[in-house]
N, C-alpha and C positions, 0 to 999 in steps of 0.2 A: 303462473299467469302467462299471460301468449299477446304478444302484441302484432297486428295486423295491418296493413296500408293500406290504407283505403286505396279500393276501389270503384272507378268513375261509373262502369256499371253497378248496376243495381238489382241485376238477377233479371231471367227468363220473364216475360209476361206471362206466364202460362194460365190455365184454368183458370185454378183455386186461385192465386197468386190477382188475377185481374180481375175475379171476381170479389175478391178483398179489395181492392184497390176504388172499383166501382162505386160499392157498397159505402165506405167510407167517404170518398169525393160527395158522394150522395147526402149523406149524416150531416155534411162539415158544415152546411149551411143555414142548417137550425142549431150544432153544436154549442153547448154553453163554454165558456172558456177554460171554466177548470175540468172539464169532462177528457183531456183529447187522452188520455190515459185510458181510461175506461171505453169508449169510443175504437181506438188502436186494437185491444186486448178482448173486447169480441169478436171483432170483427178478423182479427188473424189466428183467434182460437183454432179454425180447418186447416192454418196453417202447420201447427205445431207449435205454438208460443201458447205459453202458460201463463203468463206475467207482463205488466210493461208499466214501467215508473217514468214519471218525466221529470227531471233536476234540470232547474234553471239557473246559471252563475250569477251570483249577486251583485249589485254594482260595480263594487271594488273587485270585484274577482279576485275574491280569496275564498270562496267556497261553493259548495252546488247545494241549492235548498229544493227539496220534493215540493212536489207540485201536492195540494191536498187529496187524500186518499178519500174512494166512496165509503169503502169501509172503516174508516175514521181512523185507521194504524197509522199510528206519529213513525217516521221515517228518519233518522238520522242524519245529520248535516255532515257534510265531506267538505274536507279539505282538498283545495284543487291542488297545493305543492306535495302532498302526500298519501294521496289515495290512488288505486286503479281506476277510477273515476275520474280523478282529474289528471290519469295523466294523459286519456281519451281525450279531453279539453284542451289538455297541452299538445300535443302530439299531434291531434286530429287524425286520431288514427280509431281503428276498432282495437277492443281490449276483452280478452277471454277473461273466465275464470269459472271454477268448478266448485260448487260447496261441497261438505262433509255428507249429502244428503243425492249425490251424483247430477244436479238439476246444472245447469249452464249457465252463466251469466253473460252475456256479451252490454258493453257498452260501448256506445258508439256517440260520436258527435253529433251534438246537437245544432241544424246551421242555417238561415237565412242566408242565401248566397252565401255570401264566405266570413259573415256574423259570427260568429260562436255564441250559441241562445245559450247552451247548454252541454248535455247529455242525456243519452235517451237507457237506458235499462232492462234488458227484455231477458224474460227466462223463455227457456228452450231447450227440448228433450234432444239434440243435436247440434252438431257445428257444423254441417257441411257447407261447402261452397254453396249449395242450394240455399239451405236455410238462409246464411249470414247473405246473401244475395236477397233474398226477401227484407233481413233484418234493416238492410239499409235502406231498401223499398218505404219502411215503416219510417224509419229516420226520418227521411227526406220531408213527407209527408205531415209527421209532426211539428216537424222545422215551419211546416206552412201554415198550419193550424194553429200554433201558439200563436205567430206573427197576425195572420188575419183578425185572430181572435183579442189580440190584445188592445185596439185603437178604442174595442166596446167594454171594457171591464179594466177593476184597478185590481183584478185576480192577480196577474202575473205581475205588475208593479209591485205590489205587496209583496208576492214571495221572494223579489228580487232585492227587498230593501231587509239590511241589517240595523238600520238606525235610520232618526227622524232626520229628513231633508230641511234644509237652511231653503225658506221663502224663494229667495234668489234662486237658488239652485234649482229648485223645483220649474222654473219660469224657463233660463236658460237650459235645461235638458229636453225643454218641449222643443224647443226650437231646432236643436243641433241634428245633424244627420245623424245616421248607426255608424261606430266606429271602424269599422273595415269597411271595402269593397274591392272590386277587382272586375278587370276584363281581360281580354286578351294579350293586352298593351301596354296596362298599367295597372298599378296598385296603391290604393291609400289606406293609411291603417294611422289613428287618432287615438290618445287618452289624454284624460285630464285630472288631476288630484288639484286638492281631495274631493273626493265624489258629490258626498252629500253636505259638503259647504261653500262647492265651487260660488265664486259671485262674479270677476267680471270676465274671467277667461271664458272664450268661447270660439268653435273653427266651423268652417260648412265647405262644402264639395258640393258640383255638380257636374256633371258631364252631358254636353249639349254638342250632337254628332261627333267629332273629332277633337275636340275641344274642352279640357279638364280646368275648371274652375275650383280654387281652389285658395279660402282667406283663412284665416286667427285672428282675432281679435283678444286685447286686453282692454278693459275699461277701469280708468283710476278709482280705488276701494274695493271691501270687501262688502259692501250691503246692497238693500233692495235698489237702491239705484243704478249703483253700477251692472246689478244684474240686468237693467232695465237699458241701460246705454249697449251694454254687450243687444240683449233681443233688436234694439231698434238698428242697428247696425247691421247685424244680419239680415232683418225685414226690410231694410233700404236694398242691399245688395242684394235680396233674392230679388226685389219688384222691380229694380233698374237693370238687371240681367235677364229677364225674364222679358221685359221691353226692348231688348235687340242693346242694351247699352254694353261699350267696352270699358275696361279697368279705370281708365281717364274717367270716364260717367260713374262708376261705381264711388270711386272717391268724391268725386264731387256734391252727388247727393247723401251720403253719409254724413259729410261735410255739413250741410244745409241740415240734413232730420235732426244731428247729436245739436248742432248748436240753435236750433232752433226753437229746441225742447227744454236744453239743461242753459241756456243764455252763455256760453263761453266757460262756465265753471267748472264744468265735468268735462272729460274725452276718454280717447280709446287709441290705442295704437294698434294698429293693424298690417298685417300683408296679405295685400291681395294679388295672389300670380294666377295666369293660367298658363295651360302646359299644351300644345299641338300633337296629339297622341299617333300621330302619324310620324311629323318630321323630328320631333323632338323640340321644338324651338318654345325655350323655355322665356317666360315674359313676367314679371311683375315692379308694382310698386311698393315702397314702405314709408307707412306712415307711421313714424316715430318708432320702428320695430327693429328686433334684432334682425340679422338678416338670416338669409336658408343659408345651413351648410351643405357642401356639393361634396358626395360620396360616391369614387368611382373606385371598385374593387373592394379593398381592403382599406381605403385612404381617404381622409377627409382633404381633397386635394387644393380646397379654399374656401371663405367664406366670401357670399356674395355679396359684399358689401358696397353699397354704394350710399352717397350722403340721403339723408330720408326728406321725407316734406313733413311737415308739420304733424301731430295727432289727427284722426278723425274729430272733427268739433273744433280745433283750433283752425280756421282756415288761413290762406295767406291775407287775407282779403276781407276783413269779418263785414266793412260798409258797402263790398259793391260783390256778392261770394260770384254771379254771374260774370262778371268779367276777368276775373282770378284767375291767372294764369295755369295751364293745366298742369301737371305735375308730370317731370318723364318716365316714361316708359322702357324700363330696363330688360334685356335681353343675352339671355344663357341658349347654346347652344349645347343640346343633351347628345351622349353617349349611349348607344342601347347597354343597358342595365344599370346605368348612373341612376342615384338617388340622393333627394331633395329633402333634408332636414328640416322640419319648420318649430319653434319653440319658442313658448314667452321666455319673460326675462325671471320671471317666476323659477325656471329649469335651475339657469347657471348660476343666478343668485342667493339658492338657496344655502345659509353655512352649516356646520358642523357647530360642535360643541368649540371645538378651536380655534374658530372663527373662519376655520379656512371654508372656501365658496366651492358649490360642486362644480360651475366653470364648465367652459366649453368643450376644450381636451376631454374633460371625464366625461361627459356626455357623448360625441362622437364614441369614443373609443366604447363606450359601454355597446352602441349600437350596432356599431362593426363587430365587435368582438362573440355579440348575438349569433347575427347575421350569418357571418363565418360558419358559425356552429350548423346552417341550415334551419335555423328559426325561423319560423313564419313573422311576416311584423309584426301581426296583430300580438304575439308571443311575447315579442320582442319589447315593446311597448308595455304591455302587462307588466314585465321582469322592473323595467325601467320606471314604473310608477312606483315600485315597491321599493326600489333601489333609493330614485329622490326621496321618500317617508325615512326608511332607514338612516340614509344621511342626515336628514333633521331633526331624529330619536321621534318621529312618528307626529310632529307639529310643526308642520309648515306655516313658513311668515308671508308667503303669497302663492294666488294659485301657481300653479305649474301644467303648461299644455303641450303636448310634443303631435307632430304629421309627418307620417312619412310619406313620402312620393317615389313610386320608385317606375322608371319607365325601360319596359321589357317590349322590347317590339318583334325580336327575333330569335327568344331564346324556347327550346322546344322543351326542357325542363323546367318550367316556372315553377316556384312556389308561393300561390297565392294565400295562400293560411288559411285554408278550409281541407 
């Protein structure tokens, strides 16, 4: 097998090459969602591709499931910690291979910006720079089609789901962003266990010009309610961010929706920071939450702890919440390449059979010691979800949510993890 780096180009526009390109742009928008395979593989047939399968990673990301075949051929499930397949997924790299039968396999990352969808599959009578310059042409392309295609169809949910969704979870996963993203400046990469029982853990991102927003939330319990304190909490802070409000307002009206809805019974603890993707000036507040760990190098150099304000839902004020004094405003000053740990309490409290807790140290150090390695976060994260289940013997006593932030303003080698 042959492992390959991706490259940012994507091959010559030429001819054939653009006139595939066309032709398909063309397709995409009558395309049914489970077609982009078949769709792909006529359309690049002038090319020299013989075949194109498309494997989607399942929630948990422990495996790649085919996409359904026109020809009804059942497809084989991979393991993404032990196949050439997933280690495309891992890696995000292209990956050769050559059957008994002399045909070519190339696998390549499958990616929404810097999402990992999957892995895409292509036979091909060659490996040149040309072709595998085409091959990622189709990647790309795919990556777009799944994504476009998926907001109209439960096709690609479905092939993504290894087991039935907990109500809650089904709610909270509508809500949440895609767990990577990246720009030039920065980087956020989220997961959360267990997938399909999370209930009150839930995180959101948004980047508005300069300016990285960026909360977690936990809401008390595991059911449809708590699922529903986590959704309203985000739906406060998307509409009050979206109306020009700062962190101060964001709390406040969360404040007002949880206890307005659940009468003081129920809350959520939260942190909500945003981050200046320019100067670095890092800013938030915590309600009721553990705080970020601050990773510069190799080193969890402290935790940012400062005393919290109450839960979301519990206000200081519950008889007058309009006159309630605002909660302050804390500020970190970032390092270019420093990063911002964010985690429920879920992480470090999870114990072992010995009782003992996986605790903060073992979480830092797990991420660093990633990191180190040149693991992308979104990787890093993955290993780390597997890592909390393991510690638990695979049953967790509360969700577990981990964000990393990582802010790179001047570094010409980034690794975004795509």
């Amino acid at each position: 097998m042959t492992s390959i780096a991706r490259d940012p180009r994507s091959g010559e526009m030429d001819g054939p090459v653009g006139k595939a390109v066309a032709e398909l742009l063309s397709r995409s928008h009558l395309l049914r969602p489970g077609s982009v395979a078949e769709a792909l593989a006529e359309s690049a047939e002038p090319l020299g591709v013989r075949g194109v399968t498309v494997y989607l990673a399942d929630l948990g990301q422990q495996y790649l499931v085919a996409m359904p075949r026109a020809d009804g051929r059942a497809m084989p499930v991979l393991a993404i910690d032990s196949t050439l397949a997933g280690r495309a997924f891992r890696t995000i790299e292209v990956q050769l291979a050559t059957d008994p039968d002399g045909r070519h396999h190339v696998w390549l990352p499958l990616m929404d910006g810097t999402e990992r969808l999957g892995v895409l599959e292509i036979l091909v009578d060659d490996v040149s720079e040309a072709m595998l310059g085409r091959c990622r042409t189709l990647a790309s392309l795919a990556g777009l089609f799944v994504v476009s295609k998926s907001a109209y169809s439960d096709t690609h949910a479905q092939v993504r789901r290894t087991q039935q969704m907990a109500l809650q979870a089904e709610m909270v996963w509508a809500f949440m962003a895609p767990p990577t993203f990246a720009t030039d400046d920065v980087i956020v990469a989220a997961a959360i266990e267990p997938v399909y029982g999370v209930g009150g853990d839930a995180y959101d991102y948004s980047l508005l010009g300069d300016r990285l927003h960026v909360a977690v939330f936990d809401a008390v319990g595991h059911d449809l309610p708590a699922g529903l304190i986590a959704s309203v909490a985000m739906a406060s802070c998307r509409n009050t961010r979206r109306a020009g409000g700062d962190l101060t307002d964001l709390v406040a009206r969360a404040d007002h929706a949880i206890a307005g809805q659940f009468g003081g019974s129920r809350f959520a603890t939260a942190l909500l920071c945003d981050l200046d993707v320019t100067g670095g000036r890092f800013r938030w507040i915590a309600c009721g939450h553990p705080p970020p760990l601050l990773i510069r190098g190799n080193k969890v150099i402290k935790e940012l702890f400062r005393r919290p304000r109450l839960p979301l839902g519990l206000p200081e004020d519950r008889h007058d919440l309009d006159l309630a004094a605002p909660p302050p405003v804390h500020t970190e000053q970032l390092q270019p390449g420093d990063r911002l740990l964010l985690y429920t309490d879920g992480v470090i409290e999870g114990r072992a059979a010995d009782g003992t807790q996986f605790g903060v140290r073992r979480l830092g150090d797990f991420v660093i010691r990633h990191s180190a390695a040149g693991m992308p976060a979104s990787e890093t994260l993955r290993r780390l979800g597997r890592a909390i289940l393991d510690f638990q013997h695979g049953r967790l006593a509360d969700d577990a949510t981990t964000v990393i932030v990582e802010w790179r303003p001047d570094d010409p080698q980034r690794q975004y993890g795509f």
